[in-house]
N, C-alpha and C positions, 0 to 999 in steps of 0.2 A: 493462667495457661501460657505454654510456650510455644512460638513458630518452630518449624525446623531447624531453623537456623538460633537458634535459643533465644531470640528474642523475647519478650513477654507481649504479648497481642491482646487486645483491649478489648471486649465487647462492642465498639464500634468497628474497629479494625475487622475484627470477624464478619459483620452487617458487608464491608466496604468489598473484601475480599466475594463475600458470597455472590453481590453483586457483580464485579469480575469476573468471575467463575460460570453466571450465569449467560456468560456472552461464547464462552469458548465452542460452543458447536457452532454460531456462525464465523466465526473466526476461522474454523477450521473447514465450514464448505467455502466460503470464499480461497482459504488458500488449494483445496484440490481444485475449486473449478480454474484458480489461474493458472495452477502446475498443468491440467490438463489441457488449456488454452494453449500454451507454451510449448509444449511437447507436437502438438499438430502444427501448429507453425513453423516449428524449429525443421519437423521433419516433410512438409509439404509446403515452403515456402512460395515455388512459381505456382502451385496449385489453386491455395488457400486465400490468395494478396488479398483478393477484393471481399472474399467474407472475413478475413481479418481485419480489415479497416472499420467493418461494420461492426464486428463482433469485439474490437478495441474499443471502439462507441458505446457501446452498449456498458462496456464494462466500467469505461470512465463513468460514464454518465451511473451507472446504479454506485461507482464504490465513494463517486461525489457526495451524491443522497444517501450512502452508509452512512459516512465521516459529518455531514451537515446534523443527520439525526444525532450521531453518537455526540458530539460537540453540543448541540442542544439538550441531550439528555443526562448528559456526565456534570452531576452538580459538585463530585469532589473535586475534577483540576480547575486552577484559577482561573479567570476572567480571559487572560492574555492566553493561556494557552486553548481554550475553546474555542477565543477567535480565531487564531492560528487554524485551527484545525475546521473551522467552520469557512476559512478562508481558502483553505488549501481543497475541503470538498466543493466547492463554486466555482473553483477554476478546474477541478474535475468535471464537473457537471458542464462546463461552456467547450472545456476541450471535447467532450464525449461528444459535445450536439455538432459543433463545428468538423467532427470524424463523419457523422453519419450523414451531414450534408453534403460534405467534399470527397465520397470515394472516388472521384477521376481526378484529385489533383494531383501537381508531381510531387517527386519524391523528394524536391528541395522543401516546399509547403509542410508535407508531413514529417519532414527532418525535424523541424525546425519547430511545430508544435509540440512533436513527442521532446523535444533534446526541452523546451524550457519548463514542459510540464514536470519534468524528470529533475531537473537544476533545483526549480523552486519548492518544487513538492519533496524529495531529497533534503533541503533545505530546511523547512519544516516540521520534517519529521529528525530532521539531528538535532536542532537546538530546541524542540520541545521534549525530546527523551533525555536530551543533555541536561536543559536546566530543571528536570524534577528528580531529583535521586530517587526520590519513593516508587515513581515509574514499574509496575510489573513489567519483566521482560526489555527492561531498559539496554540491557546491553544489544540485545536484538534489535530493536527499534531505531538506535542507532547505527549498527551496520545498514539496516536499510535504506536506510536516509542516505546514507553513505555511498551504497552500493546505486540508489537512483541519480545520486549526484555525477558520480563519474560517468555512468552511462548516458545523461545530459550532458555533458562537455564532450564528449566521445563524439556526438549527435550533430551536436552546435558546430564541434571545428570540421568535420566531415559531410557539410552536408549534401554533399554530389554523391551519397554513395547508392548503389542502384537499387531497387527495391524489394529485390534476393535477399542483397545482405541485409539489408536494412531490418526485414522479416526474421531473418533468423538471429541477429542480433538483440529483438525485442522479443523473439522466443525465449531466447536464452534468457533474457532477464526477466520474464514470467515465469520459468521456471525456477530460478535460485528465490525470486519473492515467494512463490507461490508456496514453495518449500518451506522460508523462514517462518509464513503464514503459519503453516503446518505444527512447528514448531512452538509457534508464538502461543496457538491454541492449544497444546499440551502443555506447554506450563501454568497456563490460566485456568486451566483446570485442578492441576496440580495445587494451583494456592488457593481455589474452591474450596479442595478437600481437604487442605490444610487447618481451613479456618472450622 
């Protein structure tokens, strides 16, 4: 049998894919609830700050324990990439707890959390889609990595910026994740029904 792309696809490769395939509806609530997060922040910034700080919490702290479970349950990527990825949901899960502790700190604190969660998790997410070519959806994966890193440096060199912008700037960037999410999840569907 052959992929789309004329490949020949192995009766494991099909097992592997199906497997993939069977994650794309969370894949894809997670990207509309962050497109939707994104979108009330971007557009109620002075309104929203302090249930955004909470509701930032919340979100680290659950897509920590996604990425922790998925890293422990994903036995086809190697060793080193599980950790990676089990490493980068722990620093999700401590950032999420340290949001929903500190919603009165200032905005130099929360710069400064969100800008290295974004650097290093950015970070993780490009040179783990970078070193597997097999990667579903690797090219995506990679802008995102991509797209968290500059908005951590953005974060880090800026961080007096008031907590208006700061708010609509990390709208914005739940919205374009929240989107690729979207995206991410119809292609993995896609190679579901491939297989």
């Amino acid at each position: 049998m052959s992929s789309p792309g004329g490949a020949a696809v192995t009766p494991e490769d099909r097992d592997i894919l199906r497997i993939i395939g069977k994650s794309w509806g969370w894949v894809l609530f997670f990207g509309i609830v962050t497109l939707v997060l994104g979108v009330l922040v971007t557009l109620r910034p002075k309104d929203t700050i302090y249930a955004f700080a909470i509701l930032l919490g919340i979100w680290l702290f659950v897509a920590g324990l996604f990425r922790i479970v998925m890293a422990i349950a994903d036995h086809e990527d190697t060793g080193g990439t599980r950790w990676l990825m089990a490493f980068l949901g722990l620093l999700s899960v401590i950032v999420g707890i340290l949001f929903l502790h500190r919603t009165d700190d200032t905005v130099t604190t929360l710069a400064f959390l969100i800008g290295l969660f974004w650097v290093i998790g950015g970070l993780v997410e490009f040179f783990t889609a970078y070193s597997d070519r097999e990667l579903p959806a690797r090219g995506w994966r990679i802008g995102m990595g991509v797209l968290a890193f500059a908005a951590g440096v953005v974060t880090l060199v800026y961080p007096n910026l008031t907590l208006t912008v700061l708010a609509v700037i990390m709208g914005i960037w739940l919205i374009i994740y929240g989107l690729l999410e979207v995206v991410l999840s119809l292609q993995l569907r896609k190679l579901a029904d491939a297989a």
